[in-house]
C-alpha positions as CSV (number, residue, x, y, z in Angstrom):
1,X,33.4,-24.4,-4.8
2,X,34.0,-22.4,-1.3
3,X,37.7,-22.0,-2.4
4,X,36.4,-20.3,-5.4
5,X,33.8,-18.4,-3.9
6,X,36.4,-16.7,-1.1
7,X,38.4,-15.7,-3.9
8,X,35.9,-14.2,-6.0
9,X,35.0,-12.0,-2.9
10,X,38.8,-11.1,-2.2
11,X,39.4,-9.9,-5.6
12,X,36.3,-7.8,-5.5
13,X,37.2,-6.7,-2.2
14,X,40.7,-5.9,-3.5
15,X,38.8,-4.0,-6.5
16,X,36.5,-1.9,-5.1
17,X,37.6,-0.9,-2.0
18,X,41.4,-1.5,-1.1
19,X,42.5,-0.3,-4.8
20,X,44.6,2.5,-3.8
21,X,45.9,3.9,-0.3
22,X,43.5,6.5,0.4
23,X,40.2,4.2,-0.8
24,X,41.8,1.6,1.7
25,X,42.0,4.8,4.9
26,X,38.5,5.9,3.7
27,X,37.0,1.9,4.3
28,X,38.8,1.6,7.6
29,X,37.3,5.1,8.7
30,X,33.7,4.4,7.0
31,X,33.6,0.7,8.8
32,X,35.0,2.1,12.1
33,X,31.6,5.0,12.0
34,X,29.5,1.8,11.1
35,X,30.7,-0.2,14.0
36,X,30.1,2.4,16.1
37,X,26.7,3.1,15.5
38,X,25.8,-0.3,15.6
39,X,27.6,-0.7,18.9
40,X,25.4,2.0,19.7
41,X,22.1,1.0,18.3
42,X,22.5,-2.3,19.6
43,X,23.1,-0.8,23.1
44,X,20.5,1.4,23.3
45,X,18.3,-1.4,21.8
46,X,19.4,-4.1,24.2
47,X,20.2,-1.7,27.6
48,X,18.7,1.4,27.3
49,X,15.0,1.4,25.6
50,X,12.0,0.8,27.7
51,X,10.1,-1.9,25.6
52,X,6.7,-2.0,28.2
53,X,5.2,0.3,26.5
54,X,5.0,-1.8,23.6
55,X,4.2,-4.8,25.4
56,X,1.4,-3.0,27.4
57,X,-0.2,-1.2,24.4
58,X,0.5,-3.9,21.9
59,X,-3.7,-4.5,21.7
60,X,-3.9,-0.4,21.2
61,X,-1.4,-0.3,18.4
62,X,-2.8,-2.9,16.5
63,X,-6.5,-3.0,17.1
64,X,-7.3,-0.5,19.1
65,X,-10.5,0.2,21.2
66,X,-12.2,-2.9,19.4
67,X,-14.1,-5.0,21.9
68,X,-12.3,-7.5,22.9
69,X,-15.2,-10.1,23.4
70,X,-15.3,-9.8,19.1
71,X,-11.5,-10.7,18.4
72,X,-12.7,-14.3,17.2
73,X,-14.2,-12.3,14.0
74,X,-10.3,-10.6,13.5
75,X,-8.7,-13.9,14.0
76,X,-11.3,-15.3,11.2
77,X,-10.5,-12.1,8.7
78,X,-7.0,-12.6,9.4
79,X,-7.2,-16.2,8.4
80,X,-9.1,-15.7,5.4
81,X,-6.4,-12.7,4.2
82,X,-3.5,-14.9,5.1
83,X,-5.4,-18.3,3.1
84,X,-5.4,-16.1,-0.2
85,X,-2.1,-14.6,0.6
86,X,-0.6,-18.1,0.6
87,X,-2.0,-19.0,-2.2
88,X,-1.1,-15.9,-4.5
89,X,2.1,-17.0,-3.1
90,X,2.5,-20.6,-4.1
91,X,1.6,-19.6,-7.9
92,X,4.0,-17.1,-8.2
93,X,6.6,-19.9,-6.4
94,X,5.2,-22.8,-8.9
95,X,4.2,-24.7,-6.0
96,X,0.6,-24.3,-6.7
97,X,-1.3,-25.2,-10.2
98,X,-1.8,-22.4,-12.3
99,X,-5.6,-23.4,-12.4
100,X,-5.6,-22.1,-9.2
101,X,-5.0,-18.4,-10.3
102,X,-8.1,-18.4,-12.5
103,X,-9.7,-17.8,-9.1
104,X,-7.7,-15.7,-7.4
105,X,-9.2,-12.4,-8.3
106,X,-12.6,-13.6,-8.0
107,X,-11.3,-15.0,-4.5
108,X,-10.0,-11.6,-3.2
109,X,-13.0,-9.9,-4.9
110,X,-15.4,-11.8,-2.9
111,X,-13.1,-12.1,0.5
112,X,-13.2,-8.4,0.5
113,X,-17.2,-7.5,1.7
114,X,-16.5,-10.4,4.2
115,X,-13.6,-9.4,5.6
116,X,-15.5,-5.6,6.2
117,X,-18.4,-7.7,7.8
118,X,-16.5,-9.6,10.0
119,X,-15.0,-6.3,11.2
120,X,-17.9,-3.7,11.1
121,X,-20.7,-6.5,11.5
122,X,-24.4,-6.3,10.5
123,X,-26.9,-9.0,8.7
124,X,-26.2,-10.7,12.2
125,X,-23.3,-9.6,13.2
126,X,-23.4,-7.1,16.3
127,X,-22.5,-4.1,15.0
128,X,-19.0,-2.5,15.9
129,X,-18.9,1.6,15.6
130,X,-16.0,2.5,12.7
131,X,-14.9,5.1,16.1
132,X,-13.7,2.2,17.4
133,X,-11.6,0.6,14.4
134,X,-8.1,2.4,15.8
135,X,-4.6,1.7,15.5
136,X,-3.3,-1.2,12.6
137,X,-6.6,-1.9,11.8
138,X,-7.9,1.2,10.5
139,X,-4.7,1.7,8.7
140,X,-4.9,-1.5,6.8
141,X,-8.7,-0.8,6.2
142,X,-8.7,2.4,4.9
143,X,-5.6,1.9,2.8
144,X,-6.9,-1.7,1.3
145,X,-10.4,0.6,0.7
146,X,-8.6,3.4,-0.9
147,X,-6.6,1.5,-2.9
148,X,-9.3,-1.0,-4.3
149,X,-11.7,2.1,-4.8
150,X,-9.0,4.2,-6.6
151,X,-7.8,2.1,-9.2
152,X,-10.6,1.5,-11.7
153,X,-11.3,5.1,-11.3
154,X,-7.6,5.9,-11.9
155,X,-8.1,3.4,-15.0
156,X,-11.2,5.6,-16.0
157,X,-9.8,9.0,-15.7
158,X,-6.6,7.5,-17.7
159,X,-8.7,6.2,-20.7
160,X,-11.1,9.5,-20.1
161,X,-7.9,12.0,-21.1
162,X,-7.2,9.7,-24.0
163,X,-10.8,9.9,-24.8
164,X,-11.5,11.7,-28.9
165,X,-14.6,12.8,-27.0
166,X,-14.1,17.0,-26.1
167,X,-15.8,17.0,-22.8
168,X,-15.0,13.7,-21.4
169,X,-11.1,13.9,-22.3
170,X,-11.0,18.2,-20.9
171,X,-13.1,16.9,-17.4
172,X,-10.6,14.2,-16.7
173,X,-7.8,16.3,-17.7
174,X,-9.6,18.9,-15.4
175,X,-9.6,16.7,-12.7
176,X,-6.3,14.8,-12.7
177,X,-4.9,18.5,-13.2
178,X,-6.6,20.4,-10.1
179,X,-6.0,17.2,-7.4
180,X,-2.4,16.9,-8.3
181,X,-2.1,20.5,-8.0
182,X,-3.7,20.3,-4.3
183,X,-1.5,18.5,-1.2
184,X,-2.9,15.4,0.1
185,X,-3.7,16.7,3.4
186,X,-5.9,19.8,2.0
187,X,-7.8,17.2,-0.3
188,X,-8.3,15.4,3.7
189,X,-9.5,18.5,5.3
190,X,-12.0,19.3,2.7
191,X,-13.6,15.4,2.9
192,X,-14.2,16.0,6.2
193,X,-15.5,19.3,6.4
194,X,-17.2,19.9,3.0
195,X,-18.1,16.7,1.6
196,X,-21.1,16.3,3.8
197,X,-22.3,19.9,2.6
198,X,-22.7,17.9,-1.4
199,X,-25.1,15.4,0.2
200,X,-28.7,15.3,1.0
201,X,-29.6,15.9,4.8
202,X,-30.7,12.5,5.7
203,X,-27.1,11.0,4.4
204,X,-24.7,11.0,7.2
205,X,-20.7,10.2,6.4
206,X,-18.6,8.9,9.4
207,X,-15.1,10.6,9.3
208,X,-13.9,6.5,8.4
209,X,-15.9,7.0,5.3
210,X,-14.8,10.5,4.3
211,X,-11.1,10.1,5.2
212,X,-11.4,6.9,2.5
213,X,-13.4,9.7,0.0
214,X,-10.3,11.8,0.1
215,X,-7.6,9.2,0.5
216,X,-9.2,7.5,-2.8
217,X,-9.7,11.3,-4.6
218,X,-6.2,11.8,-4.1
219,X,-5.0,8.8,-5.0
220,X,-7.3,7.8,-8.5
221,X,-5.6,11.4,-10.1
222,X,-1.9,9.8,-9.8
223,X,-2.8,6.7,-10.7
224,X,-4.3,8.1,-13.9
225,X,-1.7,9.3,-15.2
226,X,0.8,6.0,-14.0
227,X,-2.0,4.3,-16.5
228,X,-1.5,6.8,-19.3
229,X,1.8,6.5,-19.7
230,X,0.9,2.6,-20.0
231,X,-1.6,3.3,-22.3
232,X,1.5,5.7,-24.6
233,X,3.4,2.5,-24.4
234,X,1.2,-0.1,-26.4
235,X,1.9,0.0,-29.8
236,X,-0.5,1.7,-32.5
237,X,-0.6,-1.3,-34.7
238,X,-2.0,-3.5,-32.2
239,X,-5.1,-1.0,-32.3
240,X,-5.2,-1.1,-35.9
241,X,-4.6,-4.9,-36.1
242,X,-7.5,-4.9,-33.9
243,X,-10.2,-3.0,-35.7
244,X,-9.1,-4.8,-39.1
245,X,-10.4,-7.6,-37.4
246,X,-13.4,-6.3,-36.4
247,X,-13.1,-6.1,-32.7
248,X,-15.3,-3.4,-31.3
249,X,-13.7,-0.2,-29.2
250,X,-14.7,-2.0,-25.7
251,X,-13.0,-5.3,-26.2
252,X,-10.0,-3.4,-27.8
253,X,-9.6,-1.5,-24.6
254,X,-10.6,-4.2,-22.1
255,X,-8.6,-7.4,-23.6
256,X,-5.9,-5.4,-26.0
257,X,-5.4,-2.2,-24.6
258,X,-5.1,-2.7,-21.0
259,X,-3.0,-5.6,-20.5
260,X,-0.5,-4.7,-21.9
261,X,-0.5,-0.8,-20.0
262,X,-1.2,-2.0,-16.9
263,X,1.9,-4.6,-17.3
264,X,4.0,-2.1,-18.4
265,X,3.8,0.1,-15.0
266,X,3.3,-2.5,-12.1
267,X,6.2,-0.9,-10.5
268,X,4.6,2.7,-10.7
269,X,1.5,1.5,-9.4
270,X,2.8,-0.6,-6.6
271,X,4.9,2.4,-5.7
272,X,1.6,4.4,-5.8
273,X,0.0,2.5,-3.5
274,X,2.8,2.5,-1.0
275,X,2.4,5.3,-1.1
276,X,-0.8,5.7,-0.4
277,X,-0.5,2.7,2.2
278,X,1.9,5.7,4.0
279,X,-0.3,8.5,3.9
280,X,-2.8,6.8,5.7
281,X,-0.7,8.1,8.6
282,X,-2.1,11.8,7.6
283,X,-5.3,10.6,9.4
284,X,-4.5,11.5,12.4
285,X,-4.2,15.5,11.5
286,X,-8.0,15.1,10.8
287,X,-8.9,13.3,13.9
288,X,-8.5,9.7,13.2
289,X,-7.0,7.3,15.5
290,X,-5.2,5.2,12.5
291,X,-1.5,3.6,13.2
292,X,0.2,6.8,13.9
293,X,-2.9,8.6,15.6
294,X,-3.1,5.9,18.4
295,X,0.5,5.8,19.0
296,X,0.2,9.5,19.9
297,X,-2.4,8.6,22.5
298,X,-0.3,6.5,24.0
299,X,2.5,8.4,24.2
300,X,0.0,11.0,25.9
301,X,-0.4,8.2,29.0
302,X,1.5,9.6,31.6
303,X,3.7,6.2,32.6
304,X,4.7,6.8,28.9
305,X,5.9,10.3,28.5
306,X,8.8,10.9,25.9
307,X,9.1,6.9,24.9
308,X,8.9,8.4,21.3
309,X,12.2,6.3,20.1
310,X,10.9,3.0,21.3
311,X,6.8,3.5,19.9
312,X,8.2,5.2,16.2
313,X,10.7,2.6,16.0
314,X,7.8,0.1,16.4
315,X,5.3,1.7,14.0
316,X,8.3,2.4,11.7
317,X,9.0,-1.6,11.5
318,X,5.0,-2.3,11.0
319,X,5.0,-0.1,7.6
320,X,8.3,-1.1,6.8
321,X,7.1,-4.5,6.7
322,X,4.3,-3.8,4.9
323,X,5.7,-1.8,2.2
324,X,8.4,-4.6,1.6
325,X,5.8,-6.8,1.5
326,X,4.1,-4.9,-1.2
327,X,7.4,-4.5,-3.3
328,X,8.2,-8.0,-3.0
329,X,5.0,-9.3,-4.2
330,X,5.4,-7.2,-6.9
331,X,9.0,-8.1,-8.1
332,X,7.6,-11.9,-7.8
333,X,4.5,-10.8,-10.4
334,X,6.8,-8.5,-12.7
335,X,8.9,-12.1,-13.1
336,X,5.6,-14.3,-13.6
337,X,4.2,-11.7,-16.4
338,X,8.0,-11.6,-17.9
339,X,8.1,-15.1,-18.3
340,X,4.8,-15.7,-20.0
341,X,3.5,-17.6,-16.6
342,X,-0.1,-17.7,-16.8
């Protein structure tokens, strides 16, 4: 088996790279530059970068300013995130009965209020200001927010332009048109600044609140029209099967319809909310201390002046991770819906 194995790779080697004389000098040249840099990543990893300023701000980058007498109620939304995660996990691997995922949304639905208590506090919980929710933690917050927020209204606005009704389909084409049209950051600066003009005097928005207004605006006009091109994807005869058999316009959309779109562009939506997971690092334009706003307070300390490679590489890695994360999970559930795993 290893025999045959070695020789498959050889002959693909032979194949794709040492076919001729000048693809053979153009691999030695290319692997020679990649040694290289290695050599010197490695070395400036290894010799050269000053890691303290990770190690000493490693409670600012991921929690921030958050008292540290109340990191027993992160630990407990940590393990309550991590519980669900492992068993999404073990369903998509087999290892867990399918019974199990019956519960999962309503799981994830209900672990969500929780998890903001145990971070804001309130109904018994000393409270904890949202000024003080910096670094990884606001990141995570506000993204997990936006994205939960924006995704039945994306659904809406979708279903909304595909709507026979005049005023409802021309407001959410109105709508989807006029954000898209508008840059993310723009769509931030007015949250902050005219949002609170639309409200009544004794309503007062934190800048958490109306950074997750815009980030969630923003967001619900993309995701639209990733649903809409679901929505062009299901079949016409399905409808019409549908309202032979009697089946009212709701449960057409709700158990027909929407399935079957929605399965058809996991990979645009997860994409969309990577996205969005990213452009939380706007935040810190419009004052917020998020992942990337708190690393530029560090970097302000003055034992830490011009450590940018070592604290970008860091933050780098923690939205790489995430976002892989994210795209793995979803590969996993494009194979369970493929095969019919319920």
């Amino acid at each position: 088996m290893a025999k045959s194995q070695n020789s498959q790779i050889v002959q693909w080697l032979r194949r794709n790279l040492f076919n001729s004389w000048y693809n053979t000098i153009l691999t030695i040249i290319c692997l020679w530059i990649l040694l290289l840099a290695i050599k010197g990543i490695l070395t400036w990893i290894f010799a050269q970068a000053q890691w303290t300023v990770i190690k000493a701000n490693l409670h600012l980058f991921l929690v921030g300013r958050f008292p540290q007498q109340l990191y027993w109620r992160l630990w407990l939304a940590l393990a309550i995130i991590l519980s669900l995660t492992g068993c999404y996990w073990g369903i998509l691997t087999k290892r867990l009965p399918n019974i199990i995922n019956r519960w999962q949304p309503l799981a994830w639905a209900l672990s969500f209020p929780i998890i903001l208590w145990l971070i804001g506090g309130g109904f018994g919980l000393e409270p904890v200001e949202t000024n003080l929710w910096n670094g990884l933690l606001l990141t995570l917050v506000m993204a997990l927010t936006s994205i939960i927020l924006s995704f039945p209204l994306g659904v809406l606005l979708a279903l909304g332009r595909q709507s026979s009704l005049f005023v409802v389909r021309w407001m959410s084409i109105l709508y989807i048109e006029i954000i898209r049209g508008l840059p993310l950051i723009g769509i931030l600066f007015l949250a902050q600044v005219m949002l609170p003009l639309f409200l009544p005097d004794e309503i007062r928005l934190d800048r958490v609140l109306r950074g997750i207004a815009g980030l969630t605006l923003f967001s619900a006009a993309y995701l639209a029209e990733n649903v809409r091109g679901g929505l062009q994807a299901v079949p016409r005869g399905q409808l019409e099967a549908a309202r032979a058999l009697g089946f009212n316009t709701l449960f057409i959309i709700l158990f027909i319809v929407l399935p079957q779109a929605l399965r058809a562009v996991i990979p645009a939506l997860v994409g969309q909310f990577i996205g969005l997971f990213k452009d939380t690092s706007l935040l810190a334009i419009v004052g917020l201390l998020e992942l990337t706003g708190i690393s530029r307070s560090i970097l302000a300390q003055p034992q830490f002046i011009n450590r940018y490679a070592e604290v970008y590489l860091f933050i780098g890695l923690i939205y790489w991770l995430f976002c892989y994360s994210m795209s793995l999970a979803s590969q996993r559930l494009e194979k369970q819906l493929k095969l019919g795993i319920r």
